[in-house]
VMD Tcl script that draws the C-alpha trace (Angstrom):
set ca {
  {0.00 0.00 0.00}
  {1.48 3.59 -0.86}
  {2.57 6.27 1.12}
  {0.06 8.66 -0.42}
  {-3.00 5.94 0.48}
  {-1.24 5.65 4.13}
  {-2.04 9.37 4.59}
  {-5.78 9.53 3.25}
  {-6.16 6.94 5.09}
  {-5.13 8.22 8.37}
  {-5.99 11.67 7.35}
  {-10.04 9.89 7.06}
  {-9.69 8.59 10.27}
  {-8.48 11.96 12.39}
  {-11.88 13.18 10.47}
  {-14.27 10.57 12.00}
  {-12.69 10.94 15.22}
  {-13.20 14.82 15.38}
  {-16.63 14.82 13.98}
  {-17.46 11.76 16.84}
  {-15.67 13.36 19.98}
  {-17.46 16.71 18.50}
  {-20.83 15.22 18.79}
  {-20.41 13.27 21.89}
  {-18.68 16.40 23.84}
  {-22.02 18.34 22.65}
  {-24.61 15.79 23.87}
  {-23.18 14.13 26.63}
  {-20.24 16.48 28.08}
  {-21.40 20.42 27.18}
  {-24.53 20.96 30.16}
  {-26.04 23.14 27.75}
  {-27.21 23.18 24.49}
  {-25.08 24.44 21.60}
  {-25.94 26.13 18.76}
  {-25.02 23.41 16.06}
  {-25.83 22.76 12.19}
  {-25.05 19.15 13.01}
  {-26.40 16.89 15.88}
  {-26.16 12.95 15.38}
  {-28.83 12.51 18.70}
  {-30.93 14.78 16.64}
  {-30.68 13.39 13.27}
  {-30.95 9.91 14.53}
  {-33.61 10.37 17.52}
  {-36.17 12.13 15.65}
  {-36.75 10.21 12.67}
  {-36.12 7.14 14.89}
  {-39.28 8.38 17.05}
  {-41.40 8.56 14.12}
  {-41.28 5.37 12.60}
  {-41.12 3.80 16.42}
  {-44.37 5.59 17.38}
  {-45.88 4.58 13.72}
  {-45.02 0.96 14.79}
  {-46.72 1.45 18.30}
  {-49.71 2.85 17.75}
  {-50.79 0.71 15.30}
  {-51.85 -2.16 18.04}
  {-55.45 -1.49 19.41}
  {-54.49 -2.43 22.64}
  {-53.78 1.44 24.90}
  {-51.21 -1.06 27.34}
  {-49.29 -2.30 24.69}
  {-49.08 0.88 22.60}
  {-47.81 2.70 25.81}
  {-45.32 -0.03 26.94}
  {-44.11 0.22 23.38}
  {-43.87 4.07 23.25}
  {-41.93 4.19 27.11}
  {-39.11 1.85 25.74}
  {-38.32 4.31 22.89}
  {-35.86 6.51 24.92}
  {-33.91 3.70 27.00}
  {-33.54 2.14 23.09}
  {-32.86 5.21 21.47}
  {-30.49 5.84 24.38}
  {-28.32 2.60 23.63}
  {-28.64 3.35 20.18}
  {-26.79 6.40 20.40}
  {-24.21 4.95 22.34}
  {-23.33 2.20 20.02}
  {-23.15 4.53 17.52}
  {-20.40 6.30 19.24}
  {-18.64 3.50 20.21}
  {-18.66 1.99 16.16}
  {-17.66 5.68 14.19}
  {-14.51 5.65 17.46}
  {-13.81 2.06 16.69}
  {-14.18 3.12 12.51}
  {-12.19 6.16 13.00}
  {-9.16 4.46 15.06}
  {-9.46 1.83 12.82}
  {-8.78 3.70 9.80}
  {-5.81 5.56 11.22}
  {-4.36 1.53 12.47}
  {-4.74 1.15 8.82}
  {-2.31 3.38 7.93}
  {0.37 2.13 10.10}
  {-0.44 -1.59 9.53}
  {3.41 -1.84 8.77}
  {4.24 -0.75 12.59}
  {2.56 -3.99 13.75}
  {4.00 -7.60 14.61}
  {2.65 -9.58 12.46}
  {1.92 -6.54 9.97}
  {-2.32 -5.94 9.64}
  {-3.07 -7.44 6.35}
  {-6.02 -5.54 5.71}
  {-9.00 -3.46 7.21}
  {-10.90 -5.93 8.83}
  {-7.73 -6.84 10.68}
  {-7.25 -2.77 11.69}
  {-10.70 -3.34 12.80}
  {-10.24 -5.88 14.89}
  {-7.03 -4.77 16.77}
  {-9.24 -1.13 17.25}
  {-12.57 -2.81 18.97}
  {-10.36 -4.46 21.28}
  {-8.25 -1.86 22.37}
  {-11.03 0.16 22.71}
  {-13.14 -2.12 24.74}
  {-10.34 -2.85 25.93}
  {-9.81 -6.88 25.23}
  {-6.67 -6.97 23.66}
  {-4.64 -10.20 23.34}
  {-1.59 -9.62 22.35}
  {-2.34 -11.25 18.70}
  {-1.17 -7.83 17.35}
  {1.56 -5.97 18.82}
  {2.63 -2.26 18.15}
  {6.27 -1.84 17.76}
  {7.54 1.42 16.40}
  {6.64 4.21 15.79}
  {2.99 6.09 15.79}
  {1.42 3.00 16.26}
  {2.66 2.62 20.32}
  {0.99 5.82 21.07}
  {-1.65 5.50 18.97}
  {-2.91 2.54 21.06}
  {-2.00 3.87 24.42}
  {-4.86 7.08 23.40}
  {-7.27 4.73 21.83}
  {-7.22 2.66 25.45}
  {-7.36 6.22 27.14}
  {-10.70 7.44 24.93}
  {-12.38 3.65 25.75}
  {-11.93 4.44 29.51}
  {-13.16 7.97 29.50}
  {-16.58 7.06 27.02}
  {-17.36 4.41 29.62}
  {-17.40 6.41 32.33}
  {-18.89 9.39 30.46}
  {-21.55 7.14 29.40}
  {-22.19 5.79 33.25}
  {-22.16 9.31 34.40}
  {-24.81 10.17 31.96}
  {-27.19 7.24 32.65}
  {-27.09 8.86 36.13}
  {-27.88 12.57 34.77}
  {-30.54 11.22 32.56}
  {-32.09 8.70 35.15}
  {-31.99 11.65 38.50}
  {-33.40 14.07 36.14}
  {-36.31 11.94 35.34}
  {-36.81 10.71 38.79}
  {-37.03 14.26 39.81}
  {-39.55 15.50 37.07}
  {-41.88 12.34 37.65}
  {-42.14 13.05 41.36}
  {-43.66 16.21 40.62}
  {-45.84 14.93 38.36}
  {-47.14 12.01 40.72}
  {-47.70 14.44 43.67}
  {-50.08 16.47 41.32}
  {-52.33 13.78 40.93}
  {-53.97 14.47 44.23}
  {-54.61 17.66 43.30}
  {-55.41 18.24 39.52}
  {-56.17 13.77 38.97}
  {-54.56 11.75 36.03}
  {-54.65 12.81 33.13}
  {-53.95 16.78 35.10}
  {-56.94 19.43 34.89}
  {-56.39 22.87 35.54}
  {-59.78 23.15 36.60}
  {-59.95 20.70 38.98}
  {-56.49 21.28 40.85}
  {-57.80 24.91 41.31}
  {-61.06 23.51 42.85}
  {-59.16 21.03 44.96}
  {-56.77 23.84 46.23}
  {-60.09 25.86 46.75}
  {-61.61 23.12 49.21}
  {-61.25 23.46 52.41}
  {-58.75 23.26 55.03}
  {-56.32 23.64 51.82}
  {-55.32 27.37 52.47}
  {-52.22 28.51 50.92}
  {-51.80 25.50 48.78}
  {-52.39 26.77 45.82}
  {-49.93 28.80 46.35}
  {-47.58 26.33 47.75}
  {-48.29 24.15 44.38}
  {-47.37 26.99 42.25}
  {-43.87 27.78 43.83}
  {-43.27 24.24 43.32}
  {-43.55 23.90 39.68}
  {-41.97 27.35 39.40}
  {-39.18 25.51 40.90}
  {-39.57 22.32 38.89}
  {-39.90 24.15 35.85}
  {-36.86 25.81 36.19}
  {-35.32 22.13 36.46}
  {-36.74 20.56 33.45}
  {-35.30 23.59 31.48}
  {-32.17 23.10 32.82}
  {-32.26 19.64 32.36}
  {-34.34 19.02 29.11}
  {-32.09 21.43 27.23}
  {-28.99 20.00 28.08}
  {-30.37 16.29 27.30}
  {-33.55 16.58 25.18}
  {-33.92 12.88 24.90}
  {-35.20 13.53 28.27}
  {-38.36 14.51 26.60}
  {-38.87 11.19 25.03}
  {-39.12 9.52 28.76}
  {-42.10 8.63 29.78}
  {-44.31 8.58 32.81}
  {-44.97 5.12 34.61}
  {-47.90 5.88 35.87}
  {-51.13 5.26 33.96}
  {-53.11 8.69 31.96}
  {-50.16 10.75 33.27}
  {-47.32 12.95 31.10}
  {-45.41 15.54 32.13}
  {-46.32 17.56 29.67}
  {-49.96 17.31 30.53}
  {-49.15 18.31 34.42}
  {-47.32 21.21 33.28}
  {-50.06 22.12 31.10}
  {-52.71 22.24 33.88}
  {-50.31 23.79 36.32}
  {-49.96 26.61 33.36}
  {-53.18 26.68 32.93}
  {-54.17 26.94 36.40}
  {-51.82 29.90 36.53}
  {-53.63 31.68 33.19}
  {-57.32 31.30 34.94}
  {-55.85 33.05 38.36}
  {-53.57 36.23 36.37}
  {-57.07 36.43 33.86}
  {-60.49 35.96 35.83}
  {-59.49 35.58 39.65}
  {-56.82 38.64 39.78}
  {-57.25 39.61 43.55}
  {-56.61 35.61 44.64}
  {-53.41 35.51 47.06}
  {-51.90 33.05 44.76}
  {-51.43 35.71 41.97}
  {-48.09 36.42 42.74}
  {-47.12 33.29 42.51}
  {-49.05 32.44 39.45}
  {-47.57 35.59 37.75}
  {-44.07 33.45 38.32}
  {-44.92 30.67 37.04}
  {-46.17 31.47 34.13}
  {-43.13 33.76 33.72}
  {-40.71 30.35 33.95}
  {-43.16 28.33 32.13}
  {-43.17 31.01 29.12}
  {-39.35 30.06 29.21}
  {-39.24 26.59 28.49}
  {-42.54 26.67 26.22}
  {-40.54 28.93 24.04}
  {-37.11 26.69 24.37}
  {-38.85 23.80 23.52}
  {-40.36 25.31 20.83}
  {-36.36 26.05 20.01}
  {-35.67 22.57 20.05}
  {-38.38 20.93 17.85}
  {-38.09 24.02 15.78}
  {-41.38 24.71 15.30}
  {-43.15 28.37 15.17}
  {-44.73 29.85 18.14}
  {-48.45 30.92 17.19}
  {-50.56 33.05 19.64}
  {-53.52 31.16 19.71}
  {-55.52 30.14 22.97}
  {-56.51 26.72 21.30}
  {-59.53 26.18 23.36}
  {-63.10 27.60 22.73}
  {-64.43 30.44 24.94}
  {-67.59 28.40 25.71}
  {-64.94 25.81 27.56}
  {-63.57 28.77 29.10}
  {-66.82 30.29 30.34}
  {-67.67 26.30 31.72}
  {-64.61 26.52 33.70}
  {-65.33 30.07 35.22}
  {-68.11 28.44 36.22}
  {-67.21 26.15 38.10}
  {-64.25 28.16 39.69}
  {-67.23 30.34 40.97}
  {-68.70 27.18 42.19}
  {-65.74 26.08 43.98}
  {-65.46 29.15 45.97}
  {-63.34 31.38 43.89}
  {-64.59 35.61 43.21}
  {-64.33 34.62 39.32}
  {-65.08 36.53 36.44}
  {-65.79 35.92 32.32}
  {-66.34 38.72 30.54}
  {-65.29 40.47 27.80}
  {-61.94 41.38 28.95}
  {-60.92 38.75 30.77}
  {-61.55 36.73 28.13}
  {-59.22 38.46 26.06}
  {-56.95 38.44 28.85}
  {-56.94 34.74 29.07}
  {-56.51 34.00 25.05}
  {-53.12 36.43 24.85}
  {-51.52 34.69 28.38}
  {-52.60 31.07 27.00}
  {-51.55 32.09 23.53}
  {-48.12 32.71 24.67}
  {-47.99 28.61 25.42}
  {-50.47 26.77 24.34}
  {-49.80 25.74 20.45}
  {-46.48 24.41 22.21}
  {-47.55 22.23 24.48}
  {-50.58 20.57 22.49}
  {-47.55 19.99 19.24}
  {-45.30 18.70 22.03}
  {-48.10 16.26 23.72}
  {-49.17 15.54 19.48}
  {-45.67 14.79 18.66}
  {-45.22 12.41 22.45}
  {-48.44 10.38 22.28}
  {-49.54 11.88 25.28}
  {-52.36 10.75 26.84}
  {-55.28 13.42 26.27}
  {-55.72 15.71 28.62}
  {-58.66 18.31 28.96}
  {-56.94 21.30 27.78}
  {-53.52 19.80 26.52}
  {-53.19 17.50 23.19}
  {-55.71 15.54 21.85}
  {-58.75 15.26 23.53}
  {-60.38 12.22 21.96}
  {-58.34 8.75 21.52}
  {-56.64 8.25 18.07}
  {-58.90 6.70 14.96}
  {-57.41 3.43 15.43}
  {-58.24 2.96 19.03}
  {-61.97 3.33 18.40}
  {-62.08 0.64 15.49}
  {-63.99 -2.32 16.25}
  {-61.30 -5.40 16.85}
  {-61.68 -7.62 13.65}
  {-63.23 -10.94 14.06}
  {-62.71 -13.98 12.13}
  {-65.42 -15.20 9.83}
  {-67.49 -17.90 11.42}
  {-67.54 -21.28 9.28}
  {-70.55 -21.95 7.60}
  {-70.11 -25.65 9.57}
  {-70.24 -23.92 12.89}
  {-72.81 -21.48 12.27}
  {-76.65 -22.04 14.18}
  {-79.34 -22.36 11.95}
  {-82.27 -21.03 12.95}
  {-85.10 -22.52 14.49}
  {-87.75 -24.11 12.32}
}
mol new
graphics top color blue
foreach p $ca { graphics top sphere $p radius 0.5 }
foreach p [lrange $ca 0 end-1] q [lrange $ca 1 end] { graphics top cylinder $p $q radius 0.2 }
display resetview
């Protein structure tokens, strides 16, 4: 093999490696996001999700669509991970290539160069294929290095990914008591207006200020995080945020003088935030549109009255509820669209999907087996 092949060679393999440690720094090591043209965890998640929630919806079964749907971002998670693992393997195996003649017995050809890189990487080596001058020595003293440090990058991460999700679900479990499964803006604000249950409204909204400040933190930095999925039956994050939000929007629009307003004013100041980085991430346009009818809004004024609450629907606050809901809402019903979410009152779709509502076929009854009817 020529000198002049030696080089492209190795120069092809210091390219893979750059492009693969830049990827993996941005995903995995950078705690924010970065501003990128290319992103393999986007490129490969995305159209990944698609065709797995195709696949998963098509059963007519709700269990087995949604045990299908919470095993995309474990998968997905792997996925990545092995492909990281083969374009370093690729990459170090290109650059072996090109100093095949350093080694003892010389590599005879690329699959050998592969070999001798997936088990140094690993590592596994055994001694089959030795370095002995040159490049080659120090060559596979780094590629041993970059194998230790993306195992315990990818351990470290498993631990980001899996505390960040515990901590979002235990939000979202707690809220159950107050707003049920799937969440209801309506009825947490009649639940926090029962009572014995002063301040907690209140106390509920400083909360998910809190825990909305988390899952933008967290979310951004590792978006796959929005692909996990709740345990627990009818629930989704996105759908607790939603009512929380929502909750917030009836307070600031048609209960202004509540003592929760404060609080409501800050949450929907945080929640604005990641609506509008989310919307960053999926890149998708925010439109100002309440997405619910008025009539559903007057019904829930209603019952806030009801409930205790000195609530009003007129004119105004009408218009005052569209613009703060606007702000939000055609992001969070595209987000819960694009999950599967379970539907919610005021978040995603509010009727099961076409397929779910089919009757289940039934096999044709042989003519053999069929009654005849009485004579």
């Amino acid at each position: 093999m020529g000198t002049l092949v030696n080089a492209v060679t190795i120069t092809a393999g210091i390219v893979v490696l750059l492009v693969t440690g830049y990827d993996f720094f941005q995903t995995v090591v950078l705690p924010r996001p970065a501003i990128r043209r290319f992103g393999l965890a986007r490129n490969v998640v995305r159209p990944l999700w698609t065709a797995w929630r195709w696949v998963a919806l098509r059963s007519t079964r709700v269990d087995r669509s949604e045990a299908a749907l919470a095993a995309f971002a474990p998968i997905a998670l792997i996925v990545l991970f092995l492909i990281w693992a083969v374009a370093l393997v690729l990459g170090y195996a290109l650059i072996l290539y090109g100093l095949h003649s350093e080694f003892r017995p010389e590599l005879a050809d690329f699959p050998e160069s592969f070999y001798v890189s997936a088990t140094t990487l690993v590592p596994l080596a055994y001694g089959d294929y030795v370095p002995q001058i040159g490049y080659a020595r120090a060559l596979i003293v780094f590629e041993s290095a970059t194998g230790v440090a993306f195992a315990a990058l990818a351990i470290t991460l498993l631990f980001e990914l899996y505390g960040s999700f515990r901590n979002r679900e235990e939000a979202v479990v707690a809220l159950d008591a107050l707003a049920g499964a799937p969440a209801s803006a309506v009825q947490l604000l009649e639940t926090a207006g029962g009572p014995s249950m002063d301040g907690k409204l209140r106390e509920t909204f400083d909360d998910w200020t809190k825990w909305t400040a988390m899952v933008l933190e967290s979310h951004l930095a590792y978006p796959l995080l929005i692909y996990f999925r709740s345990s627990h039956d009818n629930e989704a994050w996105i759908n607790s945020f939603g009512a929380v939000m929502d909750a917030a929007t009836l307070i600031l629009s048609s209960v202004p003088t509540d003592p929760s307003a404060g609080s409501a004013k800050l949450m929907m100041t945080v929640g604005n935030h990641l609506a509008e980085d989310i919307s960053w991430i999926f890149r998708f346009k925010i439109e100002n549109e309440p997405v619910i009818e008025r009539e559903e809004y007057v019904a829930a004024v209603a019952r806030l009255r009801a409930a205790g609450y000195n609530a009003e629907d007129g004119d105004l606050h009408w218009q005052k509820f569209a613009k703060l809901r606007g702000n939000y809402a055609t992001v969070l019903n595209r987000i819960a669209s694009i999950l599967s979410a379970p539907p919610a009152p005021w978040v995603g779709d509010r009727s099961y999907l076409p397929h779910r509502q089919r009757p289940r076929r039934r096999r044709p009854v042989p003519a053999a087996q069929q009654q005849k009817p009485a004579a």
